[in-house]
C-alpha positions as CSV (number, residue, x, y, z in Angstrom):
1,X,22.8,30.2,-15.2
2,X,24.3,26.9,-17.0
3,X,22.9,27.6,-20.5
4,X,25.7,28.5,-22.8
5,X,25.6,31.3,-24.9
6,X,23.1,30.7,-28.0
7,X,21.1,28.6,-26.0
8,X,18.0,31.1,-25.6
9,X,18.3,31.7,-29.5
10,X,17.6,27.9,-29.9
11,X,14.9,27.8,-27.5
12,X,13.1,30.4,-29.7
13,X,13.8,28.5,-32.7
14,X,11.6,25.9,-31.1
15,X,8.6,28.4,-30.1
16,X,8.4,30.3,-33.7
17,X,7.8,26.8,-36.4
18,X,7.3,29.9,-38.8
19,X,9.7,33.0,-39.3
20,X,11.5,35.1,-42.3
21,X,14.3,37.9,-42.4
22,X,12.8,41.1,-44.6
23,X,13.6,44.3,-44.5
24,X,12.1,44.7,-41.2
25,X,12.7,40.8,-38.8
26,X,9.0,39.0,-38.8
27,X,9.8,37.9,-35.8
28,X,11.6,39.9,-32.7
29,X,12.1,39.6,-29.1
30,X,13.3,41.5,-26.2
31,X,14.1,41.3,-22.3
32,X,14.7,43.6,-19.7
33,X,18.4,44.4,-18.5
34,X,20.1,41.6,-17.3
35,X,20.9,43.5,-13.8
36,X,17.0,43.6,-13.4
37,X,16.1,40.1,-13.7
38,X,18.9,39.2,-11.6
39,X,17.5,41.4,-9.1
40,X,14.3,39.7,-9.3
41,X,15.6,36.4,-9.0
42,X,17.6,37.4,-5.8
43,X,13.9,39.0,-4.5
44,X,12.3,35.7,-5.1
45,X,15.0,33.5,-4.0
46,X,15.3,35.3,-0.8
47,X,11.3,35.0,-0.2
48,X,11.5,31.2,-0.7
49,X,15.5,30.1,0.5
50,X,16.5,33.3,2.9
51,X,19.5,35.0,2.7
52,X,21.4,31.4,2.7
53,X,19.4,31.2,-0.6
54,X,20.8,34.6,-2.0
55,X,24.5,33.7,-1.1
56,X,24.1,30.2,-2.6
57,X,22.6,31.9,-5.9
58,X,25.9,34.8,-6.1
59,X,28.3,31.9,-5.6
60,X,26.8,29.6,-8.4
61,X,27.1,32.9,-10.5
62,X,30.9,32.9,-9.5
63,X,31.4,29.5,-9.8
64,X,30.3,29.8,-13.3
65,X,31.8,33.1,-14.0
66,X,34.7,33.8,-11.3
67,X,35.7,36.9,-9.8
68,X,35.0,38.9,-12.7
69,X,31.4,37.7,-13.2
70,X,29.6,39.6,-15.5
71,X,32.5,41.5,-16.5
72,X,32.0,42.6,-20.5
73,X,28.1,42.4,-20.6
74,X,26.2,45.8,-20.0
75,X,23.4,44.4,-17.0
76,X,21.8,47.2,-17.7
77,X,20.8,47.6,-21.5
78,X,17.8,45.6,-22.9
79,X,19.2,41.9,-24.4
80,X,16.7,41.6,-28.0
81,X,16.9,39.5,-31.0
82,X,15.6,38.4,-34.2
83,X,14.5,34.8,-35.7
84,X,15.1,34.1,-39.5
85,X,13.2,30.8,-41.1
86,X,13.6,31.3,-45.2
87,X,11.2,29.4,-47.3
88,X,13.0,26.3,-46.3
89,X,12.9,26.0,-42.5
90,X,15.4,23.8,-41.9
91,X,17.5,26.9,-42.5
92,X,16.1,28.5,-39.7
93,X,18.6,30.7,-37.9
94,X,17.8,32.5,-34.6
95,X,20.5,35.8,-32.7
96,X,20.2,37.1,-29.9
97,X,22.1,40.4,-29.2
98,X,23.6,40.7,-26.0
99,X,24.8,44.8,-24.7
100,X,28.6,44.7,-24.4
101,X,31.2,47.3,-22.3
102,X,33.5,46.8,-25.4
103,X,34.9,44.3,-27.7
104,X,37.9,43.0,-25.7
105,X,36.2,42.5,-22.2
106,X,33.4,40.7,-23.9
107,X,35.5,38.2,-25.8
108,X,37.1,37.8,-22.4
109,X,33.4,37.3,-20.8
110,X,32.7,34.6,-24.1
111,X,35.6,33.1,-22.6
112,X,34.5,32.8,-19.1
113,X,31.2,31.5,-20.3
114,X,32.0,28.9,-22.6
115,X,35.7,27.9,-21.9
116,X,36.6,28.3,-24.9
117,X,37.8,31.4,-27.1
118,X,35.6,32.9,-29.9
119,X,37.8,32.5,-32.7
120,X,38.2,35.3,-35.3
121,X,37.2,34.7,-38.8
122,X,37.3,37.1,-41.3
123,X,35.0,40.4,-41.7
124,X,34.5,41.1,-38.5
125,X,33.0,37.9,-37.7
126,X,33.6,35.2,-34.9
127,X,32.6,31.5,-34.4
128,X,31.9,30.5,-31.3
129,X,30.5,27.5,-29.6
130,X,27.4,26.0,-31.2
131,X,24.6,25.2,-28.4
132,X,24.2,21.8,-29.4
133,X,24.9,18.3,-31.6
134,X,24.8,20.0,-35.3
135,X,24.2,23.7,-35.0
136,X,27.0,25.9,-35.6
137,X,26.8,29.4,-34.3
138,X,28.6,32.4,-35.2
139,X,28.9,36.4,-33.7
140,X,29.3,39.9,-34.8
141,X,29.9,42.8,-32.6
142,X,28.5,46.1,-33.6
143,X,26.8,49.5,-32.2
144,X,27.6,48.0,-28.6
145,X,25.9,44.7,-29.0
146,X,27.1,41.5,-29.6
147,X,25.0,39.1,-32.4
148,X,25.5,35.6,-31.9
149,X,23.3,33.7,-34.5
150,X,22.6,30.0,-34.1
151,X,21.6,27.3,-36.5
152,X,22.4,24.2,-38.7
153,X,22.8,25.8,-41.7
154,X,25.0,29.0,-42.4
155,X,24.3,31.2,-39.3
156,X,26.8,34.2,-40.5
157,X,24.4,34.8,-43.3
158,X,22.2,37.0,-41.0
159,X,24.9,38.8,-39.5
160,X,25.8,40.5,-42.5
161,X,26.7,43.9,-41.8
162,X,24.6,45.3,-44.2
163,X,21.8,43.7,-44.3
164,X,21.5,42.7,-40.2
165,X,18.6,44.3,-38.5
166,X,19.7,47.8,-36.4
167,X,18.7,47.5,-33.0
168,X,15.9,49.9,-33.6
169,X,13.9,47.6,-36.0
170,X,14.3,45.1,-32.9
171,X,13.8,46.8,-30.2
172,X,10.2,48.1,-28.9
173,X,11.2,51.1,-26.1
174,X,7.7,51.2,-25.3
175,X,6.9,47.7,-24.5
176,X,7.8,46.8,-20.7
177,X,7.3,43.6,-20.2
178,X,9.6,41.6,-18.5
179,X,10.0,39.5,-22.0
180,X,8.4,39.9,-25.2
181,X,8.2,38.6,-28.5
182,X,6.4,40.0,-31.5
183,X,5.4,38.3,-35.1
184,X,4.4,40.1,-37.7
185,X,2.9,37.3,-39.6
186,X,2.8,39.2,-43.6
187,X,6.3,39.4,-43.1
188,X,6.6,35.0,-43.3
189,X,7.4,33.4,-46.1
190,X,4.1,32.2,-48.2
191,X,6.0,29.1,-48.7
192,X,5.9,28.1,-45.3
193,X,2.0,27.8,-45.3
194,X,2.0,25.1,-47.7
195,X,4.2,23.2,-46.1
196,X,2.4,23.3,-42.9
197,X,-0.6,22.4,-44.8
198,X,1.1,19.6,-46.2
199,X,1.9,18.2,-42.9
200,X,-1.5,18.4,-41.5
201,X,-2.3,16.1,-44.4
202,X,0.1,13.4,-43.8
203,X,-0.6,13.3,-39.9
204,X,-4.7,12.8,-40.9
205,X,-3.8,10.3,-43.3
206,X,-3.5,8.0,-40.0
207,X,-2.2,4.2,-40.9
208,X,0.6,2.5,-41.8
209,X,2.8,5.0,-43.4
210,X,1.3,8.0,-41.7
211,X,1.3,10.1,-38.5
212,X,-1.1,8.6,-36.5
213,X,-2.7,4.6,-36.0
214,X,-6.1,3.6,-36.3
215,X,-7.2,4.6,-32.5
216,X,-5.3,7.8,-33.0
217,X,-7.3,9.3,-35.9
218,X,-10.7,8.7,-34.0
219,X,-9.6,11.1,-31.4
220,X,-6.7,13.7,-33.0
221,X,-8.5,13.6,-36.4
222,X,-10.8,16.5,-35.1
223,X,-7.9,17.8,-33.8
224,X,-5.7,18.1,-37.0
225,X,-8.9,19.8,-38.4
226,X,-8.7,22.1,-35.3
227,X,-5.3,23.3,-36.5
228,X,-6.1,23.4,-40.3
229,X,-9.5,26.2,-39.4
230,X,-6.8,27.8,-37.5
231,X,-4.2,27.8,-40.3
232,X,-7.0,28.8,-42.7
233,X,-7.9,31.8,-40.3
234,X,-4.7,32.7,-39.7
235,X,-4.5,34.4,-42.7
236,X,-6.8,37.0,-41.5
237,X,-3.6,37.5,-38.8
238,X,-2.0,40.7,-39.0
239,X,0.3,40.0,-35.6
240,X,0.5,37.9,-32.4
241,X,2.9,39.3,-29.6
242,X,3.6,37.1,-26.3
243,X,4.5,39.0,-23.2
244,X,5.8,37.7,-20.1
245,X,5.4,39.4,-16.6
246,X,6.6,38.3,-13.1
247,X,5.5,39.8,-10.0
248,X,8.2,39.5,-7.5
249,X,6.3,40.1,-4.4
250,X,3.4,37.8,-4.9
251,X,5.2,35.5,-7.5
252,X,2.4,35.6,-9.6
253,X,3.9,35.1,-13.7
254,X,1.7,35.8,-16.5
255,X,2.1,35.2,-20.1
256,X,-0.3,36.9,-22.5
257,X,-0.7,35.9,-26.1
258,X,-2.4,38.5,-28.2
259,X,-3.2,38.0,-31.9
260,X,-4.5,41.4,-34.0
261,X,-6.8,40.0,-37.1
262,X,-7.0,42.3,-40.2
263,X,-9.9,44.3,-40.1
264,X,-12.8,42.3,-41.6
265,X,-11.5,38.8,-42.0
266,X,-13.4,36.2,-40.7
267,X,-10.7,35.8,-38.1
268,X,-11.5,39.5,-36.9
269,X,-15.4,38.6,-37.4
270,X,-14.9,35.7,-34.9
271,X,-12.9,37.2,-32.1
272,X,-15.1,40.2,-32.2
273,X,-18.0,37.9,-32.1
274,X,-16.3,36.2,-29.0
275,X,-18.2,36.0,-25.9
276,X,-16.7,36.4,-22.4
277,X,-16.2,33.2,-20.8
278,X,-18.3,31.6,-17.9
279,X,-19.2,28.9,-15.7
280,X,-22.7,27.8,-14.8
281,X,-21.5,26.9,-11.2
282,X,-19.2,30.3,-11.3
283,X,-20.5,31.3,-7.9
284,X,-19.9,28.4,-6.4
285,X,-16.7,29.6,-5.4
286,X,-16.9,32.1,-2.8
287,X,-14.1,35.1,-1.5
288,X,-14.1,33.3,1.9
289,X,-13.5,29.9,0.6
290,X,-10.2,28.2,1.3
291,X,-9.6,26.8,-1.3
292,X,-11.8,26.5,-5.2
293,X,-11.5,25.2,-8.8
294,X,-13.6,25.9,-12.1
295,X,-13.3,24.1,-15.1
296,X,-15.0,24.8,-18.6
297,X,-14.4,22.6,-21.4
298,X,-14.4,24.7,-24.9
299,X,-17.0,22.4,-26.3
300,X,-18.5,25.8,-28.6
301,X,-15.4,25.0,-30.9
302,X,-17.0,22.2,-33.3
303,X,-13.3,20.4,-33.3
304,X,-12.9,19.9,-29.7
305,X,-16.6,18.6,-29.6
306,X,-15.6,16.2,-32.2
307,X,-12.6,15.3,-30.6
308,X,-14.0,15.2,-26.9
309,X,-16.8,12.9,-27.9
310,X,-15.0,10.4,-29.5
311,X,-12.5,9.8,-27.2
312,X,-15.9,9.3,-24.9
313,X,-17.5,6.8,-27.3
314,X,-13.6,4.8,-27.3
315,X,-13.7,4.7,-24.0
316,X,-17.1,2.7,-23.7
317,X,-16.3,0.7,-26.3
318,X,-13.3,-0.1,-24.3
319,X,-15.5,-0.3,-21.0
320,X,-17.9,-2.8,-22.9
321,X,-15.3,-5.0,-23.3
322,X,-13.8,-5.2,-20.4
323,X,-15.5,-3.9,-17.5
324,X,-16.0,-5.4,-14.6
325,X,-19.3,-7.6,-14.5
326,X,-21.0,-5.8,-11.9
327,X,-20.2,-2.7,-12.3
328,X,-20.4,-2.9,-16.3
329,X,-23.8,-1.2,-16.8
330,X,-22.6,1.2,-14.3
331,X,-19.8,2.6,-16.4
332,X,-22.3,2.5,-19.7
333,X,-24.6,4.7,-18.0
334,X,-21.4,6.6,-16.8
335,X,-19.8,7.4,-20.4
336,X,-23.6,7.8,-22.0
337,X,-24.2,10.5,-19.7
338,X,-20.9,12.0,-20.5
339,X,-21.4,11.7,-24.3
340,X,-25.0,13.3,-23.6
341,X,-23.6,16.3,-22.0
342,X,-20.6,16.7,-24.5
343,X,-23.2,16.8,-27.4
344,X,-25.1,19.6,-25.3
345,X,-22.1,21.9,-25.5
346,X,-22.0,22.9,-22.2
347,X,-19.5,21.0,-19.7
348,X,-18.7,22.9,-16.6
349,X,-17.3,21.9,-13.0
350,X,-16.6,23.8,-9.7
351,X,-15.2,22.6,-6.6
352,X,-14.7,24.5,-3.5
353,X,-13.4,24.2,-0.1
354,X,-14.9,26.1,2.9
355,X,-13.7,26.7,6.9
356,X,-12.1,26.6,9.1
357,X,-15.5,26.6,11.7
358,X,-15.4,27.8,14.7
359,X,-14.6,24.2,15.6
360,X,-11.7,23.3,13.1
361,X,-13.7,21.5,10.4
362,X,-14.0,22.4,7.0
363,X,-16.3,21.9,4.4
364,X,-16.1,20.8,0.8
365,X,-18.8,21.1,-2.3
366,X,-18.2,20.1,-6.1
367,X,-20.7,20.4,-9.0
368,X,-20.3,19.0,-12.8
369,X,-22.3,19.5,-15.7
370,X,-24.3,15.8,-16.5
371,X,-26.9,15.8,-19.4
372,X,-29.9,13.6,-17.1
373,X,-28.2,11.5,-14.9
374,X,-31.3,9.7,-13.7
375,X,-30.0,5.9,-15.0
376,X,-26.8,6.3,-13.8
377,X,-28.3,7.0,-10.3
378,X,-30.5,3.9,-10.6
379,X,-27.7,1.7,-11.8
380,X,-25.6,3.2,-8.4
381,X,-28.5,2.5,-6.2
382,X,-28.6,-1.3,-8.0
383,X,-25.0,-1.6,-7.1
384,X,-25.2,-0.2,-4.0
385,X,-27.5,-2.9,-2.7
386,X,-26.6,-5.8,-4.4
387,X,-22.4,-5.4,-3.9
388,X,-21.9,-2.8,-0.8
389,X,-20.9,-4.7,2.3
390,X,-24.0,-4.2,5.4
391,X,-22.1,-1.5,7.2
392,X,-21.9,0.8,4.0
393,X,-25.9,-0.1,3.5
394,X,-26.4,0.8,6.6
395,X,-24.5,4.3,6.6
396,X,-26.1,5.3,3.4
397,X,-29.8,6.9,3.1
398,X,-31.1,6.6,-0.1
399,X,-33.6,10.4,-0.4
400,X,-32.8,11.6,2.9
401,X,-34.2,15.3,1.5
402,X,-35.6,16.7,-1.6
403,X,-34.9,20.2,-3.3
404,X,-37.5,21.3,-5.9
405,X,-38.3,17.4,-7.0
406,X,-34.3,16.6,-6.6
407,X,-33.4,13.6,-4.1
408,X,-30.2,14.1,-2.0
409,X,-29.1,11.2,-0.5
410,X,-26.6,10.7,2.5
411,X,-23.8,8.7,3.6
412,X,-23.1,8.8,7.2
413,X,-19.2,7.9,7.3
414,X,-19.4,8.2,11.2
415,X,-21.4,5.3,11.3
416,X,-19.2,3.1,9.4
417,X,-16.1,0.9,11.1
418,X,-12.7,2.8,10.8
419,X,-12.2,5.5,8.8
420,X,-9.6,7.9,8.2
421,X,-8.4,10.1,10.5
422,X,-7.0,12.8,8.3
423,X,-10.2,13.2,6.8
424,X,-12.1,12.9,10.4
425,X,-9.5,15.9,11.1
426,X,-10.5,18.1,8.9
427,X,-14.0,17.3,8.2
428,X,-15.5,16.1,11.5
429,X,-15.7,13.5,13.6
430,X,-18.9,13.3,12.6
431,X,-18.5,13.6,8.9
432,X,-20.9,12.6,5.9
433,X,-21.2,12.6,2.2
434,X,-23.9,13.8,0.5
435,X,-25.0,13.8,-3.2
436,X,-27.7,14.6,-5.5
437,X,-28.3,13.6,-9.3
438,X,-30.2,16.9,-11.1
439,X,-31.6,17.2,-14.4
440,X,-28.6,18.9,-15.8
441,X,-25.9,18.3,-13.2
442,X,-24.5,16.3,-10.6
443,X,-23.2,17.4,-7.0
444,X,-21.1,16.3,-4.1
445,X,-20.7,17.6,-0.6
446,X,-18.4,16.5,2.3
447,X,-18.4,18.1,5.7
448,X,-19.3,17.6,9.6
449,X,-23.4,15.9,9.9
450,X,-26.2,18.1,8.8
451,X,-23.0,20.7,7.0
452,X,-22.9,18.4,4.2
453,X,-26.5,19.2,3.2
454,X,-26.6,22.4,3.5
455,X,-23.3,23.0,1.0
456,X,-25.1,20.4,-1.2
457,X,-28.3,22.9,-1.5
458,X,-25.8,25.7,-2.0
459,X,-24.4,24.4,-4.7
460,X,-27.4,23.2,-5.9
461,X,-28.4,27.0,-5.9
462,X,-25.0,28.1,-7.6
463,X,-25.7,31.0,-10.4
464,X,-23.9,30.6,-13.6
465,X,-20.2,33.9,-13.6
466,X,-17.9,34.8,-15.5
467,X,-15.1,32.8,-15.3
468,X,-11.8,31.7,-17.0
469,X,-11.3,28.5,-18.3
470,X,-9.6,27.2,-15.5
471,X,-9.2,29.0,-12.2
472,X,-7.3,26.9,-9.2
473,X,-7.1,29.4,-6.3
474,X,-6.5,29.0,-2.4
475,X,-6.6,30.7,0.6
476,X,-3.1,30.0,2.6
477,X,-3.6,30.9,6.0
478,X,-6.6,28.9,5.6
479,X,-4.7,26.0,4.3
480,X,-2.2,26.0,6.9
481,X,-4.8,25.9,9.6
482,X,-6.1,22.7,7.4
483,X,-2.5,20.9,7.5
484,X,-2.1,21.9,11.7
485,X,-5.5,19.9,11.9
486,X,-4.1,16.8,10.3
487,X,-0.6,16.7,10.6
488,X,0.9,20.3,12.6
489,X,4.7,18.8,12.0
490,X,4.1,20.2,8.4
491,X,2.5,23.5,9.4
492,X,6.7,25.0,8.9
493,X,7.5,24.0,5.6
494,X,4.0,24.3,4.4
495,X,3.9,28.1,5.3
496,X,7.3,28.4,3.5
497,X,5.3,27.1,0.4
498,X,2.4,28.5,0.4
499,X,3.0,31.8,2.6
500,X,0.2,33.7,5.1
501,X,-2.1,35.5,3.1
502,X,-5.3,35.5,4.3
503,X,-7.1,35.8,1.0
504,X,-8.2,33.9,-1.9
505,X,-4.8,34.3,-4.2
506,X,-4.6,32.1,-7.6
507,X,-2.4,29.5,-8.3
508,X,-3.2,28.6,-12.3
509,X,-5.6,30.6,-14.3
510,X,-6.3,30.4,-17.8
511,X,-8.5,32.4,-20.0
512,X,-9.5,34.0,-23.7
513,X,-11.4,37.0,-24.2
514,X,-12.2,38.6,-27.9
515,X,-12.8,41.5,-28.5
516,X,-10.6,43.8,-31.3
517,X,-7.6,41.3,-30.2
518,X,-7.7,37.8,-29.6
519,X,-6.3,37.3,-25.7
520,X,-4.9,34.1,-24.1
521,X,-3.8,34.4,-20.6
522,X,-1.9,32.0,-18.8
523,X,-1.1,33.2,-14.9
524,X,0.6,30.6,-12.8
525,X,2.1,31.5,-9.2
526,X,5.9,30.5,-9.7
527,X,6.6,31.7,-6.2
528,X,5.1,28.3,-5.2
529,X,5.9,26.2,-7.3
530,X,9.7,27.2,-7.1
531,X,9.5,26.7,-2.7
532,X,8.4,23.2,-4.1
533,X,11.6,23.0,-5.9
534,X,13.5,24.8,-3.0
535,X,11.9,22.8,0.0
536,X,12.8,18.9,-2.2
537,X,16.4,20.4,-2.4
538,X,16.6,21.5,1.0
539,X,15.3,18.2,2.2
540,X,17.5,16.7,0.0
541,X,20.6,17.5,2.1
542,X,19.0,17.6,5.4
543,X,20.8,14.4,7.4
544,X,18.4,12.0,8.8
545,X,16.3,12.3,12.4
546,X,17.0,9.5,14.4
547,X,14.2,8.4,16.2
């Protein structure tokens, strides 16, 4: 609620590099009424802060605003806007049009806002407060909206009366999304490809002079040739619209890019070509778990193989020179194995956390894609026995149980001095590791005694799912019974964060699907991560506990 006015149109100057004015805007956007997404916020906020939350948020809104708060600005029309980038971009000028009660209450509500009065210029026009060091911005109210433009060059040469987009070749009626934002990319400047192309070009020169160093170019330089196939293909592009949705009730936010190719470019070959995402340790992750995590590295796109194996290959170079001695060959047979599996094309991982048992303890799996791990393992075992202190050699089994030719070998943590007694909390007092080096994988498993075995065969077993790219999900009743094992003082504010769901609920997912549109999803639970922000406030203020 601190942003002043022109501050959104500057934000989407920085999210749309490539825009034109035509006949019809290139580029549009559009949010719900105002009065809705306040409402939403004041759902949310109460969720996470209570009703103290919702009385702090209407007095920041009249500390801003005063009595008359929104006084002069319709809450309950749509707010849309256009972008305009011309052949040269730097004189890219971005409006937003805001729904007005009239003329005189909303110069009134400009006033409010910015503490200072728009100041009449001549044609109907205003100037009003630019939203930053060296953009000017200027305003023009007509068919009940208000049009402030924003930029560093000219910004009243948009809001030309007749020439300014209506707010019907803005505005999509059937699109309701909480915020959307359409491109129609034949509408941009041709101009603007070349120069794009030209700075592609200077940033893989590399070197003195260029973009990026010597070290750099190794690892962006398949990058940059990442964004120049994508430049090239873009021109098979007929649209991309982003849409932005919140969920109030389970917080869950979503933002969904979709890009419509022209029928038969290779871009449309490509995404129709497109094949649905998975994981080859997908079911891994199970309904009942508490908590899970897949990860698959987009190693089909040639670029990002490129780019992926030589950062691997810098990395042993900088691990040949300065590892430590013992554990030197260690990390070579580390990064080999990693360059193996990046050349295979294929780098998955899955983690998952399982419990409560009947008797508190939890149990925790994780499995990663590793092209024949079999000198790695012997370099560990080497280690192992030549640098582990006798009460770790003791703990530790070396092929305490085979599965189809595969050795899994055990460390018994209850055996060893010490220990940690969170971990003993939530996996046993009894608890051990166990791990297993497969043709085509690694695993890990942590849990109470024989548990850990038997969640290293399972996921050993796991079948290959669909999947998104990334998936971080969690159970949060089962979570909470997980902190009141370790530490119950934090049961209260970790039920505020996380809630009482008893079901798997996902906290970041992101995933692309083809298709006849090209999809990129983004979900992220907001709900959580603002009782993060709400609960380091809170404790921000709380006076001290004397103890």
């Amino acid at each position: 609620m601190r942003m002043r006015i022109g501050m959104l149109g500057v934000l989407m100057v920085l999210v749309a590099p490539s825009l034109s004015l035509a006949a019809d805007p290139a580029v549009v956007y559009q949010t719900q009424p105002l009065g809705r997404l306040l409402d939403d916020l004041r759902t949310m906020v109460q969720t996470i802060g209570g009703d103290d939350g919702v009385k702090q948020f209407n007095k920041d809104i009249e500390r801003k605003l005063g009595a008359k708060g929104f006084d002069g600005l319709d809450i309950n029309l749509p707010i849309v806007g256009f972008i305009d980038v011309p052949a040269d971009p730097t004189g890219t000028v971005a409006v937003i049009a805001f729904p007005v009660t009239g003329e005189k209450e909303w110069l009134d509500f400009c006033e409010r806002w910015n503490k200072a009065k728009p100041k009449a210029l001549k044609d109907g026009l205003y100037e009003v407060q630019g939203p930053g060091s060296g953009m000017k911005a200027a305003m023009r109210i007509a068919d009940g909206y208000a049009y402030i433009a924003a930029g560093a060059k000219d910004p009243e040469r948009v809001l030309d009366a007749k020439t300014m987009p209506t707010f019907a070749k803005i505005y999509d009626g059937a699109d309701a999304s909480l915020m959307a934002g359409k491109i129609y990319l034949d509408r941009l400047p041709k101009e603007l490809r070349g120069l794009a192309k030209q700075g592609l070009a200077q940033l893989r020169k590399g070197g003195p002079g260029g973009g990026i160093g010597a070290q750099e170019t190794i690892i962006l330089g398949p990058l940059v040739g990442l964004a120049e196939k994508a430049l090239d293909l873009s021109e098979g592009a007929k649209e991309a619209a982003l849409r932005i949705n919140v969920d109030v009730q389970s917080g869950e936010s979503t933002a969904e890019l979709t890009l419509t190719p022209t029928s038969g470019s290779p871009l449309d070959k490509l995404v129709t070509n497109m094949k649905t995402g998975t994981n080859k340790f997908g079911s891994l992750i199970v309904s009942d778990a508490a908590a899970g995590i897949r990860l698959s590295l987009p190693l089909g796109i040639p670029e990002v193989q490129k780019s992926t194996l030589a950062m691997l290959e810098e990395f042993q170079k900088m691990a040949a020179a300065n590892a430590f001695p013992p554990m030197k060959d260690l990390v070579d047979e580390l990064l080999k194995g990693l360059i193996r599996t990046a050349k295979s094309g294929e780098m998955d991982g899955a983690a998952v956390l399982r419990g409560p048992a009947k008797d508190g303890t939890f149990t925790a799996a994780a499995a990663i894609s590793f092209e024949d791990p079999s000198a790695f393992e012997k370099e560990l075992k080497k280690v192992i026995n030549e640098q582990a202190p006798p009460d770790f050699k003791d703990a530790i089994k070396w092929d305490a149980e085979k599965v189809n030719g595969v050795s899994i070998h055990t460390l018994d943590i209850s055996k060893m001095p010490g220990g940690d007694r969170e971990l003993k909390a939530v996996f046993g007092q009894n608890m051990m590791m166990a791990f297993a080096f497969a043709p085509k994988a690694v695993y890990l498993a942590m849990g109470p005694g024989a548990e850990a075995v038997t969640a290293i065969k399972a996921a050993m077993n796991a079948k290959p799912g669909e999947s998104p790219a990334l998936d971080l999900s969690y159970n949060a009743a089962k979570i909470i019974k997980l902190i009141d094992s370790v530490e119950p003082q934090g049961v209260q504010p970790a039920t505020k964060l996380l809630g009482k769901q008893d079901k798997l609920t996902s906290l970041i997912a992101l995933s692309a699907t083809g298709g006849k549109d090209l999809k990129v999803k983004l979900a992220i639970n907001v709900k959580v991560f603002a009782s993060m922000l709400w609960l380091r406030g809170s404790a921000a203020v709380e006076p001290p506990v004397a103890k």
